[in-house]
C-alpha positions in Angstrom: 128.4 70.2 89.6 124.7 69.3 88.8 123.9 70.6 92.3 125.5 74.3 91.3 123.9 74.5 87.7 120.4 73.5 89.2 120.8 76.2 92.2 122.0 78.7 89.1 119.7 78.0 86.4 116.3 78.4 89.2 118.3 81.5 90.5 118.1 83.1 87.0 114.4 81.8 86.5 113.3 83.5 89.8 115.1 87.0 88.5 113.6 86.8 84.9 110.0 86.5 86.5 107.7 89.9 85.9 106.0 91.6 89.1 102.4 92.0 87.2 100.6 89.3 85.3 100.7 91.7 82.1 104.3 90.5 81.9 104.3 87.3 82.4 106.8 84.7 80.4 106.1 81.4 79.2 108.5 78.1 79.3 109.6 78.8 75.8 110.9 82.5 76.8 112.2 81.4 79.6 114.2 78.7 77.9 115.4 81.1 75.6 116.4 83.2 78.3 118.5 80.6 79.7 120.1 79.6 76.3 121.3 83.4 76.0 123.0 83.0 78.9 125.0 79.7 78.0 122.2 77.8 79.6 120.8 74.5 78.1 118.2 72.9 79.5 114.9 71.4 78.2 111.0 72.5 78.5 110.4 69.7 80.6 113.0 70.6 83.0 111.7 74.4 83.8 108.4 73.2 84.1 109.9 70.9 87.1 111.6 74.3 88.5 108.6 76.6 88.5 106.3 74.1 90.4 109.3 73.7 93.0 110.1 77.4 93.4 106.6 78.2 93.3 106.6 76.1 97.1 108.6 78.9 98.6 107.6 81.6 96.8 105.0 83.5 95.5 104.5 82.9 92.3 101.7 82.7 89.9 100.9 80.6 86.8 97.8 81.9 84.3 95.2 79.9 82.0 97.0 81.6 78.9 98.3 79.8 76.3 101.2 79.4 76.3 100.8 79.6 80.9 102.8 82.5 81.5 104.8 83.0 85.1 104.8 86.0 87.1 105.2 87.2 91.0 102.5 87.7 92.8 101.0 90.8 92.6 101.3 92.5 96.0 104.0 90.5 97.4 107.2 91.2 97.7 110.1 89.3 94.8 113.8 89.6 95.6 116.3 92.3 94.2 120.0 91.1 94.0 121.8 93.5 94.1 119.7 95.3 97.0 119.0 99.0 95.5 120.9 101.5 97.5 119.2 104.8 98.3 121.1 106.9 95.8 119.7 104.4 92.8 116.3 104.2 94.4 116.1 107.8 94.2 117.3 107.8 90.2 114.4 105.2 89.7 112.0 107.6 91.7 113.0 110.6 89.6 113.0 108.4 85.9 109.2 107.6 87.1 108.3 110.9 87.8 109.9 112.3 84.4 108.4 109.2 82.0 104.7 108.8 83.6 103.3 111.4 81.9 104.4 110.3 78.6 103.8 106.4 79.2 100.5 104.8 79.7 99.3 103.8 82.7 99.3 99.9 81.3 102.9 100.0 81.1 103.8 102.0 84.3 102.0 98.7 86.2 105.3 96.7 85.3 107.4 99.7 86.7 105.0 99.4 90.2 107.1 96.8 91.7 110.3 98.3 91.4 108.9 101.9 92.2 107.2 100.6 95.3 110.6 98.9 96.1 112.6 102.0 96.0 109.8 103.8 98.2 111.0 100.9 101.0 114.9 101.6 100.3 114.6 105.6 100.8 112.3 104.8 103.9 115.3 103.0 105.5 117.7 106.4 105.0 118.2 110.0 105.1 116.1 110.4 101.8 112.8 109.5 102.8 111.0 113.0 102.8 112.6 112.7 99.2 109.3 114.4 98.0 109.6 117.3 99.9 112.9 118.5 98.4 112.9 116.9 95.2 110.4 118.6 92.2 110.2 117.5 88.3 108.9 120.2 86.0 108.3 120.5 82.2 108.9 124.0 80.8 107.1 122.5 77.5 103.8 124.6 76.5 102.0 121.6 75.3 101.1 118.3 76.8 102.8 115.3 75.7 100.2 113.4 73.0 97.7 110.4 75.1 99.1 106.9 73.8 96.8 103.8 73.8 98.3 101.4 75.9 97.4 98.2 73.2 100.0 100.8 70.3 103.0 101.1 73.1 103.2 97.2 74.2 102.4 96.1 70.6 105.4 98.2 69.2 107.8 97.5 72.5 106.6 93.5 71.6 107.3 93.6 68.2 110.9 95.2 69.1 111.4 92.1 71.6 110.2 89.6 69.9 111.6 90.5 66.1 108.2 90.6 64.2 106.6 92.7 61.7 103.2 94.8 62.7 100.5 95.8 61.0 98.5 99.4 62.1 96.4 102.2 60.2 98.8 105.4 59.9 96.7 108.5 59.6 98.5 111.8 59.2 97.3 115.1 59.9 97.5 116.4 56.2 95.8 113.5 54.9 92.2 112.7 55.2 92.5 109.0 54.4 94.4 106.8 56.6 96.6 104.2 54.7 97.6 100.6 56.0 101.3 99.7 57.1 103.1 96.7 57.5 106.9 97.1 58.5 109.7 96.1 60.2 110.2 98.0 63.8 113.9 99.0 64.4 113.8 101.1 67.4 112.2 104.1 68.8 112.8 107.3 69.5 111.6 109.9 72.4 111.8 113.4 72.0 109.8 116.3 73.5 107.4 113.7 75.2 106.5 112.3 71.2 107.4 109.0 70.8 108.2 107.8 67.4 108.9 104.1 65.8 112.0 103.7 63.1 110.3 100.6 61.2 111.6 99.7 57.2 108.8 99.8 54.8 109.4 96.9 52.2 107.5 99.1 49.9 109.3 101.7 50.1 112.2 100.0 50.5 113.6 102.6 53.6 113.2 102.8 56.8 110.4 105.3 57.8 109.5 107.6 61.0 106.0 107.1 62.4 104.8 109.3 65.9 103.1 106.4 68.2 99.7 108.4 68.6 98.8 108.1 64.9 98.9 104.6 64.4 95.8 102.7 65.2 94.5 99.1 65.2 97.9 98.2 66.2 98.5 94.1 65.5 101.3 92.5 65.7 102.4 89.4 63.1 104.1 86.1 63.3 106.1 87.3 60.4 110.0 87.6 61.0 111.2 91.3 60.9 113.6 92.1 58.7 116.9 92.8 60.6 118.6 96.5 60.9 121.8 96.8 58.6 125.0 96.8 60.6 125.7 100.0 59.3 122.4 101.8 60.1 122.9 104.4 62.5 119.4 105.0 65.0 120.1 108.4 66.1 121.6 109.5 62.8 118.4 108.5 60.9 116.1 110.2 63.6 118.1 113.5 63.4 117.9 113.6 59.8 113.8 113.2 59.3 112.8 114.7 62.8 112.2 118.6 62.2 113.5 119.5 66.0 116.5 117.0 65.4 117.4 117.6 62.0 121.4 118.6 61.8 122.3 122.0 59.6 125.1 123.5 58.4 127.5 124.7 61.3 127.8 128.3 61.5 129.1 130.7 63.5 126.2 133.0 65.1 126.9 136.1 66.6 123.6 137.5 68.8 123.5 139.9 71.4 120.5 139.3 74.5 119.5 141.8 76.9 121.6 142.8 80.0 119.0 141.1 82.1 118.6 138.1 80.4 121.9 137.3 79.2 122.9 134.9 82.4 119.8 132.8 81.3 122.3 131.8 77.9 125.6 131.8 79.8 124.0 129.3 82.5 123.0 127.0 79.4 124.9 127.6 76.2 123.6 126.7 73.1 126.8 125.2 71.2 130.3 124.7 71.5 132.9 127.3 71.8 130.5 129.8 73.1 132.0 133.1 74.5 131.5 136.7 75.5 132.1 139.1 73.2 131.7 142.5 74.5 129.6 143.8 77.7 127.3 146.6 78.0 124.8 148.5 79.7 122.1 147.0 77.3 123.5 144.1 75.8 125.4 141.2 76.0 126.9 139.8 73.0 128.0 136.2 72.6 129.6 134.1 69.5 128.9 130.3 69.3 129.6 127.5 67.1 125.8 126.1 66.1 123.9 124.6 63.7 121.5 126.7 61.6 118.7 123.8 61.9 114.9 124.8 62.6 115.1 124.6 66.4 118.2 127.3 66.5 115.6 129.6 65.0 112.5 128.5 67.1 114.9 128.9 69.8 115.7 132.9 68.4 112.6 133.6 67.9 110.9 132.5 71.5 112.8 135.3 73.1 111.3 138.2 71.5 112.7 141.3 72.0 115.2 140.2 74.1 117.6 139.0 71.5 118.8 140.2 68.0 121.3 137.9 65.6 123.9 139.7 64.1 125.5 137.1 61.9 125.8 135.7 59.6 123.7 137.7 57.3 121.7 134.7 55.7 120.1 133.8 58.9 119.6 138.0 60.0 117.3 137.9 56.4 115.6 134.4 57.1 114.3 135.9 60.3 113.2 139.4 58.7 111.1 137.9 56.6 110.1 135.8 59.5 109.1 138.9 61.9 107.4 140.5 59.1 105.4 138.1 58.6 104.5 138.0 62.5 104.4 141.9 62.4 101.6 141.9 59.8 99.2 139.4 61.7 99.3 141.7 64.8 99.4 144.8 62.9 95.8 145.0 62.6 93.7 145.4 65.8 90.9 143.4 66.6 87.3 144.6 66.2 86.2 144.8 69.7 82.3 144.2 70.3 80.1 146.1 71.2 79.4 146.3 74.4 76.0 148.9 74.1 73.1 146.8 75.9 70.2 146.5 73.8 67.6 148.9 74.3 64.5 147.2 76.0 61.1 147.9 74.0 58.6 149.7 75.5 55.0 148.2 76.3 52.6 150.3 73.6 49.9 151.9 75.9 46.5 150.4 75.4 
């Protein structure tokens, strides 16, 4: 029996190791690891199985304090289960989707597993995967640059239960203002990344996007714990302007004869059907809600598509497009383009 808990307890440490030194973990995490897992063991006793694993395999210990643990970079670690080409490819896709949006710091802990899907797919039929697989964004503007210190302080913090401290500057403020809170999650939409942290000053939970808060630092204070009752996406779809839930409605529009498969490939709420067809125009009815990305959404097609109902969204976006109308109404003085005259040499 001792034999079978040794074999599983250096099993799990080898598995909780990190493939880059940035993630290393210490004794202490470690032996919390275990613990979760209905583990007991002592400090002493880890210690013992790192120095003996670390004679068969390449591991690394660090100067740090506490010494952190990790594989050696460049080396192979083991993967039970093996990754199948299927989920290597999944992996290969969530890489090329996120790495525009994380920091290279943090991609370095996703290298080892992205290099070890590379192997998998270059033992099968996916292998060219690169050739017949593209990811595109059909966003207009790049996702905001995030210091790698703000993004491992905050993803720390959420591990770890502590408070953090950072500077907050908004764009409507010329002063920044100090923070210290309690991080609850985060949230990722349109390539923004925002922490859900509760202010004890304010006494709420507030939303802050990543690439405004500087001098990021994170405290050996205790964070205080979400309610059991708090709801993450709820909270984020209330106070995030793209996110924010409306009243449901029932919009009636009519698009273009040209464009109208682009809305019946994706609909844009439940219940959505055809109402009539003609040579013009297509008209659909859907159940939506009237929040501010339905009317973004209206109103980056143009001319191609008209609401019809109900009446208090048709006048929202009237007074909308006459607003537009008026800053185009009035064409732009074009410069001159008469080449200046070149003065003549007086005779002597």
């Amino acid at each position: 029996m001792r034999e079978e808990t040794q074999f599983f307890r250096r099993l799990f440490v080898l598995l909780q190791l990190p493939g880059s030194q940035r993630s290393r973990r210490s004794v202490a995490q470690l032996r919390r690891d275990l613990a979760q897992q209905g583990i007991e063991t002592t400090t002493r006793t880890i210690e013992r199985d790192l120095l003996w694993l670390a004679r068969f395999f390449p591991l690394h210990c660090d100067d740090s304090r506490p010494r952190g643990w990790f594989w050696a970079e460049g080396r192979q670690s083991i993967q039970i289960p093996r990754l199948d080409s299927l989920t290597a490819l999944v992996l290969l896709l969530a890489h090329e989707s996120l790495r525009s949006i994380f920091p290279p710091a943090l991609l370095e802990n996703w290298e080892h597993y992205r290099q070890q899907a590379e192997r998998t797919l270059m033992d099968s039929s996916l292998r060219d995967w690169r050739r017949h697989v593209a990811v595109l964004t059909s966003s207009v503007q790049a996702p905001p640059r995030l210091p790698d210190w703000t993004l491992t302080q905050i993803l720390e913090a959420l591990e770890s239960g502590r408070q953090i401290a950072f500077i907050y500057q908004t764009p409507w403020r010329k002063e920044a203002k100090d923070h210290r809170v309690s991080p609850w999650g985060v949230v990722l939409q349109e390539g923004i990344l925002y922490l859900v942290a509760y202010h004890p000053g304010r006494g709420t939970p507030l939303l802050y996007a990543s690439q405004r808060m500087q001098r990021v630092r994170l405290l050996q204070v205790p964070a205080e714990g979400m309610p059991p009752g708090f709801s993450l996406r709820d909270f984020a779809q209330a106070n995030l302007r793209f996110a924010e839930p409306g009243a449901s409605i029932v919009l009636r529009f009519r698009v273009r004869q040209d464009m109208a498969r682009l809305v019946e490939e994706r609909p844009i709420g439940s219940h959505q059907t055809v109402e009539s067809r003609g040579r013009v125009w297509v008209t659909f009815r859907a159940e939506v809600e009237n929040s501010a990305a339905l009317r973004w959404w209206i109103l980056s097609w143009g001319a191609a598509l008209q609401v019809l109902s109900p009446p208090e969204l048709v006048e929202t976006l009237r007074g909308t497009t006459i607003e537009m109308a008026k800053l185009y109404a009035r064409r732009p003085r074009i410069a001159s383009s008469a080449k200046p005259k070149t003065p003549q040499k007086e005779s002597a």
